[in-house]
C-alpha positions as CSV (number, residue, x, y, z in Angstrom):
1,X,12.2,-15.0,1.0
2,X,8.6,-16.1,1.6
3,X,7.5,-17.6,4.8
4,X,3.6,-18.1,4.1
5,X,2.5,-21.3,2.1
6,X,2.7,-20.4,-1.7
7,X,-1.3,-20.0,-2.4
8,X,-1.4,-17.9,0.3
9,X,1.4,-15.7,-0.6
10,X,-0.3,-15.5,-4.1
11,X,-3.9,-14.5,-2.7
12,X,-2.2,-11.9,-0.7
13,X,-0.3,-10.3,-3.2
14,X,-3.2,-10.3,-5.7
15,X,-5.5,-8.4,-3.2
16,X,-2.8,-5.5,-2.7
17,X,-2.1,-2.6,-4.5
18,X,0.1,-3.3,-7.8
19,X,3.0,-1.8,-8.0
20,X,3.0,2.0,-10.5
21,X,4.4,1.3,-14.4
22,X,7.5,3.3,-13.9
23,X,8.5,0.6,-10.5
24,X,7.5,-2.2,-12.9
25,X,10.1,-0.8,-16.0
26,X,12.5,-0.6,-13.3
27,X,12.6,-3.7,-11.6
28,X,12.6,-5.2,-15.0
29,X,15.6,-3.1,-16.2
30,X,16.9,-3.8,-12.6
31,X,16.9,-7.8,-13.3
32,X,18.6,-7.2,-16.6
33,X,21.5,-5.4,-15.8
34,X,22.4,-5.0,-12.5
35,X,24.1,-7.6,-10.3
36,X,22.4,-9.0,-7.1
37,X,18.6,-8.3,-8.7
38,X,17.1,-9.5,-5.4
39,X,18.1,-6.9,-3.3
40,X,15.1,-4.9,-4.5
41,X,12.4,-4.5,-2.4
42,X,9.8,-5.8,-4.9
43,X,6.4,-5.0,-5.6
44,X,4.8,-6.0,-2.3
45,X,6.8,-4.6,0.0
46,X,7.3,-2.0,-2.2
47,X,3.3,-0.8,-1.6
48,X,3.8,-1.8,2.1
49,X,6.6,1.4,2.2
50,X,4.5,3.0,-0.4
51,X,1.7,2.7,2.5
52,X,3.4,3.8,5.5
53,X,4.5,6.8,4.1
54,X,1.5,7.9,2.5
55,X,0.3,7.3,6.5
56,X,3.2,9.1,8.1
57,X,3.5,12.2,5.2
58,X,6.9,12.7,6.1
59,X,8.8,15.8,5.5
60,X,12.5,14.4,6.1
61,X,13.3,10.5,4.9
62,X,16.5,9.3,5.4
63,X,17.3,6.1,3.5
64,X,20.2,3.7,4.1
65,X,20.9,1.9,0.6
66,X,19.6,2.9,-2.0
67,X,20.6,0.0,-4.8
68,X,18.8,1.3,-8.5
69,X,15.8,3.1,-6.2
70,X,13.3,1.1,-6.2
71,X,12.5,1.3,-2.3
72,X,13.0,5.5,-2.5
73,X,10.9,5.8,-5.4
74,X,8.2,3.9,-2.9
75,X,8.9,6.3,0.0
76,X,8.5,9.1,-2.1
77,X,4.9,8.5,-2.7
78,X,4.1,9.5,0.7
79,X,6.4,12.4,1.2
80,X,4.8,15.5,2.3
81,X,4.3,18.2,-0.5
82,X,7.5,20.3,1.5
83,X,9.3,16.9,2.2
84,X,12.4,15.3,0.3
85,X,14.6,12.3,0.9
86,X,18.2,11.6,1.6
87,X,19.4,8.2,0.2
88,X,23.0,6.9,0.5
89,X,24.5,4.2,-1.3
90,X,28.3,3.1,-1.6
91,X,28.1,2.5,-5.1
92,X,28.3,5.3,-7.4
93,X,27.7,2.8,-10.3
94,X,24.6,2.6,-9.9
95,X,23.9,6.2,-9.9
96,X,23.0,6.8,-14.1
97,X,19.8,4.2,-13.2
98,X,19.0,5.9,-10.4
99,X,18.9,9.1,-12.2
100,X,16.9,7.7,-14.9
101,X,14.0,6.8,-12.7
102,X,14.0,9.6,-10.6
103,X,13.6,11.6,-13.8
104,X,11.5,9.6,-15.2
105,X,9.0,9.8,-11.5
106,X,8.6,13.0,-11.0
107,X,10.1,13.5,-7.7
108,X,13.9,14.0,-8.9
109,X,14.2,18.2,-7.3
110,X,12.5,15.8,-3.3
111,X,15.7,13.2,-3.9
112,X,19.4,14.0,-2.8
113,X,21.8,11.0,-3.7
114,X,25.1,11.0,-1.3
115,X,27.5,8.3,-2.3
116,X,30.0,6.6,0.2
117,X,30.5,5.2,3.6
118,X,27.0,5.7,5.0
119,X,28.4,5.4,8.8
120,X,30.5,8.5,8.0
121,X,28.3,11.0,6.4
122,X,25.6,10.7,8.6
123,X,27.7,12.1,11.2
124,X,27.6,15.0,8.8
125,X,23.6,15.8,8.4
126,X,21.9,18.2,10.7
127,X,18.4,17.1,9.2
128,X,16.2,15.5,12.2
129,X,13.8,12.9,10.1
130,X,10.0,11.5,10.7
131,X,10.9,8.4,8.4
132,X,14.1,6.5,8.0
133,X,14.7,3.1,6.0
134,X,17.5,1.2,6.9
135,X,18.2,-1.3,4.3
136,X,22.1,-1.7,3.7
137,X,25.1,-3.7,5.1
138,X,23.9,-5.9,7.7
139,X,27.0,-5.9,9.9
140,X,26.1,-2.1,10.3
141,X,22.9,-2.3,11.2
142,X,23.5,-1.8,14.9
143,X,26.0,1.1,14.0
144,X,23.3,2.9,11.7
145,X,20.5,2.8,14.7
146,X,23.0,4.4,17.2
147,X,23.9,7.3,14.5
148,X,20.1,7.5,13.8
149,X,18.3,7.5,16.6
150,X,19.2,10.9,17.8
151,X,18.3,12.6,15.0
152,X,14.4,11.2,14.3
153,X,11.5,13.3,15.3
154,X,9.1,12.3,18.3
155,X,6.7,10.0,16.5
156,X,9.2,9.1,13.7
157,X,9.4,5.6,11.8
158,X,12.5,3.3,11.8
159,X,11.9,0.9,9.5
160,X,14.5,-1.8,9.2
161,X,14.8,-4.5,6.3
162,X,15.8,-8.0,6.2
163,X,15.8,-8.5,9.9
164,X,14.8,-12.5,9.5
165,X,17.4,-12.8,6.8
166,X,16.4,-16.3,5.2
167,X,15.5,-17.5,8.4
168,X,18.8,-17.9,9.9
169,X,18.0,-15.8,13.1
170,X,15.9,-19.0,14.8
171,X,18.7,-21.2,13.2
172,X,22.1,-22.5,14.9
173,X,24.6,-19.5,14.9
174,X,27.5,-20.1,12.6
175,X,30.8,-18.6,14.5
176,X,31.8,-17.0,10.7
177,X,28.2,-15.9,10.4
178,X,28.9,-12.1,10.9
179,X,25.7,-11.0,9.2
180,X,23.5,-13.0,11.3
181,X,25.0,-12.2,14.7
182,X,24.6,-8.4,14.2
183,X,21.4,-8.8,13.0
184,X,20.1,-10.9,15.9
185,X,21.8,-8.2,18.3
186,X,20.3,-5.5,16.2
187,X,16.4,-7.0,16.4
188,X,16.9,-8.0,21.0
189,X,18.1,-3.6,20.6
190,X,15.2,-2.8,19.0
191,X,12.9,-4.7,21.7
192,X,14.5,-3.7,24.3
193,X,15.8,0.2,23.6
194,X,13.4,2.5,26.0
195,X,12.9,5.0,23.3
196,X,11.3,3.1,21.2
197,X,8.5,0.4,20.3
198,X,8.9,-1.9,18.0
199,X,6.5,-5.0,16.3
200,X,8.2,-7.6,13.5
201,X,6.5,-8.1,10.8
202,X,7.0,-11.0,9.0
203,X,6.7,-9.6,4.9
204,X,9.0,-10.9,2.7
205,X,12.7,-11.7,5.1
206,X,11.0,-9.6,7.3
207,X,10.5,-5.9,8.2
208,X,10.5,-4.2,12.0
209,X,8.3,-0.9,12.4
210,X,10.0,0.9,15.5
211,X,8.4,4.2,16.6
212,X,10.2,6.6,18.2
213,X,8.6,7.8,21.5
């Protein structure tokens, strides 16, 4: 989803960083063969996690949805040299591409893939974490925060994806919308929780930076 006028869109993304070879073979192999393509971050935002990691350096990244890696591989760039990443996905599927990129990137021994109910097995890690990406089931969005916050570092990142989803958060509320109600609960939480600041930024369907205090 864009919201800026095409040209301008275009001029911004041509006077970024492009996106590494290995993200570009795997958003291509992505397309190809795996259903729901456009849940991958994408080259822009893509650099834009690339970016605040490489500004953070974080040592523990916890990552909620992983899809074929795109967004991890991205996160990774910035990890410090002792860090790694934790990234949970409910499909195991998608696992063998996963593998193949992380292999292929350099940074397969900093990645540790946990498959299943994310709500439940972060209840399980001890790790506390300077940077975590939620980008997963939107109806659990609320649920993930509350299971999260108590385990970042003071200072860490929250960074949450999809959090103007199409547009439909300044449009009427459909009653069946379930989505779209947790998600505008989720974005008054994350303006109004006390331990934390947060700024919207509209990229792509939008993407909130909240600090921890």
């Amino acid at each position: 989803m864009h919201f800026l006028p095409e040209k301008i869109d275009n001029y911004v993304v041509e006077h970024s960083q492009q996106e590494p070879k290995i993200l570009q073979e795997l958003s291509k192999e992505t397309w190809q063969k795996v259903l729901n393509p456009r849940m991958l971050s994408g080259a822009f935002q893509g650099r834009v996690l690339s970016m605040i990691a490489k500004l953070i350096q974080p040592k523990n990244i916890l990552e909620i949805g992983t899809y074929t890696g795109y967004s991890a591989l991205c996160l990774a760039e910035g990890l410090h040299p002792d860090g790694k990443i934790i990234t949970i996905d409910k499909n195991e599927e998608l696992e063998i591409l996963q593998n193949k990129y992380f292999e292929k990137s350099g940074y397969r021994n900093k990645i540790e893939q946990l498959v299943g109910d994310a709500t439940k097995i972060i209840t399980k890690i001890d790790d506390k974490f300077d940077l975590v990406f939620i980008d997963a089931d939107k109806s659990n969005y609320v649920n993930y925060f509350h299971l999260i916050i108590d385990k970042m570092n003071h200072g860490g990142i929250i960074l949450s994806d999809n959090v103007l989803w199409s547009g439909k958060v300044v449009e009427e509320l459909d009653p069946k919308d379930t989505d779209t109600k947790v998600l505008l609960e989720y974005n008054k939480l994350l303006n109004t929780d006390y331990r934390i600041e947060t700024i919207l930024l509209p990229i792509r369907d939008g993407l909130t930076l909240s600090r921890v205090k």
